[in-house]
C-alpha angles and dihedrals in degrees: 000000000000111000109205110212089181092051105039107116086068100060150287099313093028094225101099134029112245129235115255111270110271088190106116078219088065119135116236131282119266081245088073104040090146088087087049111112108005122168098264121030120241126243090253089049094052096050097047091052087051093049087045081055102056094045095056093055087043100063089033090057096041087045086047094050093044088049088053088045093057084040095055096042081048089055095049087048102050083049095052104102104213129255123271088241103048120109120263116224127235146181115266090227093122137287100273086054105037114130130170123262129191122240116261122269111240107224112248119240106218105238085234096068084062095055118132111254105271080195101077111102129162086249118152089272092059087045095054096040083051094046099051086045099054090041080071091061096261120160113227104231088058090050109108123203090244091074089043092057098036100050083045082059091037093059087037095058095048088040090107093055091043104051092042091044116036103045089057084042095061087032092062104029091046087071098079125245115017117270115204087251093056095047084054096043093053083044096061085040090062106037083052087058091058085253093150123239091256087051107041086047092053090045084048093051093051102042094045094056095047089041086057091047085063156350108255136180130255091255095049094045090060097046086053083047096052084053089052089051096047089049098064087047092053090041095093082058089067089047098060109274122123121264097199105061115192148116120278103246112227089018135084111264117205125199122175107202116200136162132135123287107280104035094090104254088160099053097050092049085062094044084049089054090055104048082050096062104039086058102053102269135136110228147188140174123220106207100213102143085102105164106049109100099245102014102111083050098039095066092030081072089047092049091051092052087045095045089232125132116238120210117226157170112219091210121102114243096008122161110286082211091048095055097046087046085070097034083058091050089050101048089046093050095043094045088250107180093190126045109187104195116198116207143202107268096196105145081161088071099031094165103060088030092069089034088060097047096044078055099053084048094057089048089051095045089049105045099027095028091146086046127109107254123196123169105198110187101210115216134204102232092200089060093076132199076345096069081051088061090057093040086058091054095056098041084071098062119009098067091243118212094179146319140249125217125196149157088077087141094133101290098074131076107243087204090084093073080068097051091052099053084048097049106030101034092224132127119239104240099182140357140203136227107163146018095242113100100248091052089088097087115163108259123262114188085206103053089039094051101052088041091053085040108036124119118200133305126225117209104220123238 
């Protein structure tokens, strides 16, 4: 089965939106995140996880049985001789030369590589990844272990922020009502997480005039502070921006990636690919990063893991318009639904950079006016209030839609995805945590929020 990355918030297959849970075991609603990730599981939770569980080695087992089955009806095929009166087949040379050839061999899958993962165990990872996701209202039979992995990475990947991060937080806010030193202690807290100053003074703002309202708990003022949070990432929707990001299914999809050398532009391009494809797209790359040394073979490599086709133009320093012109020709032709155009990433030449992006886009205007176009500005996350600085540079001239952060695999300080959406306006549409091919997920602030923000959990006995 087909799982829709684009499409997940509305269930297992992402097609459909799914009725609210009627189990009396049922998490809480997104509307209460506050009782999300305490420090010991409740019974509900528990037994949601556990049902989630089951699911899971349920449809693996049922998906590995079915692949034996084909493997097994593949194998009887390939050891019946034919009958005396079937057709031989032969090679259409011509009829002097025609000899008989016998029919491929269709390479056997072992019936090992299709085994259900032994390694899925109700640990704390599991817990809190089945928590987040019931707090969204998700029903436990449509989760897929996808979402499971990829949230535990997920937490992993922000862990350095949030232990540094979250222990001095309920220290200071448990208190009362906020003291100077404390605003300026949580200040410090947040500009060394790469929050950014317009952030954290807004955060401080906030989280000062509900503190003086009353006198809350550390728990509760974490939970405030998590709304607070998930309102500055929000905050592009009201503006304009689309909530829902995804590619138009039955119709040609253009996104102009572009980002500085180093950030790993590439490499998302080839995550993206994937993403596309697992989840029933039809997808192309356009290779138009045409003077980095590399670059053309670079995400050749990344097209061939993601079983996607690249467009290119095997010159050195060709036209970048001139290469998606004929990308464009091709997905048209072929039915493509998702264009995933590389750029030049040359800050060192700014000029002619942005020159060379407001061109593509003419070449894409003029030959795909009636396509979905989309220009994402990927980020190092590791680069700091630095990678802000180049950000601010593209978003002049490139038209920018959103932006995708990556490389927050434990070394970097998740704080700077809020930075981006305060300064730059601009929602966050993927990130990053990890150099495999599956570590590029669509951003949730949600998800992201109680994964930068979560304490322990406790698996219950």
């Amino acid at each position: 089965m087909v799982f829709n990355w684009f499409r997940r918030k509305f269930g297992g297959s992402g097609e459909e939106p799914s009725p609210p849970a009627e189990t009396p075991t049922a998490a809480p609603s997104a509307e209460s995140p506050q009782s999300t990730t305490e420090s010991t599981a409740s019974p509900g939770i528990l037994n949601w996880a556990k049902t989630a569980l089951q699911s899971i080695q349920a449809r693996q087992q049922s998906e590995s049985a079915a692949t034996i089955e084909t493997i097994e009806t593949a194998e009887e095929t390939q050891e019946t001789p034919p009958a005396d009166d079937a057709p031989v087949p032969v090679s259409i040379e011509s009829e002097e030369t025609a000899v008989a050839e016998p029919a491929p061999v269709q390479p056997v899958v072992e019936a090992e590589s299709v085994e259900p993962d032994s390694s899925l165990v109700l640990d704390e990872g599991f817990l809190w990844s089945a928590e987040v996701l019931a707090a969204q209202g998700r029903r436990p039979e449509e989760v897929d272990i996808e979402e499971i992995t990829w949230l535990q990475r997920l937490r992993q990947g922000l862990g350095k922020t949030r232990r540094g991060l979250v222990h001095q937080l309920r220290a200071i806010v448990g208190q009362g009502p906020l003291s100077r030193d404390a605003v300026e202690e949580i200040e410090m807290l947040l500009l060394q997480s790469d929050v950014g100053v317009k952030a954290t003074d807004q955060i401080i703002a906030a989280l000062q005039t509900k503190i003086r309202q009353e006198t809350l708990p550390a728990d509760q003022a974490i939970a405030y502070l998590k709304e607070i949070l998930r309102d500055i990432f929000d905050r592009p929707f009201e503006a304009g921006y689309r909530r829902d990001f995804a590619p138009k299914k039955g119709t040609l999809n253009i996104w102009l990636i572009a980002g500085v050398n180093g950030v790993g532009k590439t490499t998302t391009i080839g995550k993206l690919a994937h993403i596309a494809t697992q989840s029933g797209y039809r997808c192309l790359i356009a290779a138009a990063d045409t003077f980095r040394a590399a670059a053309t073979e670079q995400v050749k490599i990344w097209g061939q893991r993601s079983d996607v086709e690249v467009i290119a133009n095997p010159g050195k320093n060709t036209d970048p318009a001139a290469v998606v012109f004929d990308a464009i020709g091709a997905a048209q032709a072929r039915g493509t639904e998702l264009l995933l155009v590389d750029t030049a990433g040359r800050l060192q030449n700014k000029a002619n950079l942005m020159e060379e992006l407001k061109k593509i886009r003419r070449i894409i205007d003029k030959k795909a006016g009636d396509a979905q176009i989309e220009s994402l500005l990927v980020l190092d996350a590791t680069l700091g209030q630095n990678g802000l600085r180049q950000a601010q540079v593209f978003a002049e001239a490139a038209q920018l839609t959103g932006v995708i952060l990556t490389k927050l695999d434990g070394t970097a300080k998740g704080g700077v995805a809020l930075a981006v959406v305060q300064e730059l306006g601009l929602p966050i549409r993927f990130i990053g945590a990890g150099e495999g091919i599956k570590d590029l997920r669509p951003f949730s602030s949600f998800e992201f929020v109680e994964a930068l923000l979560s304490s322990e959990v406790e698996v219950a006995a």
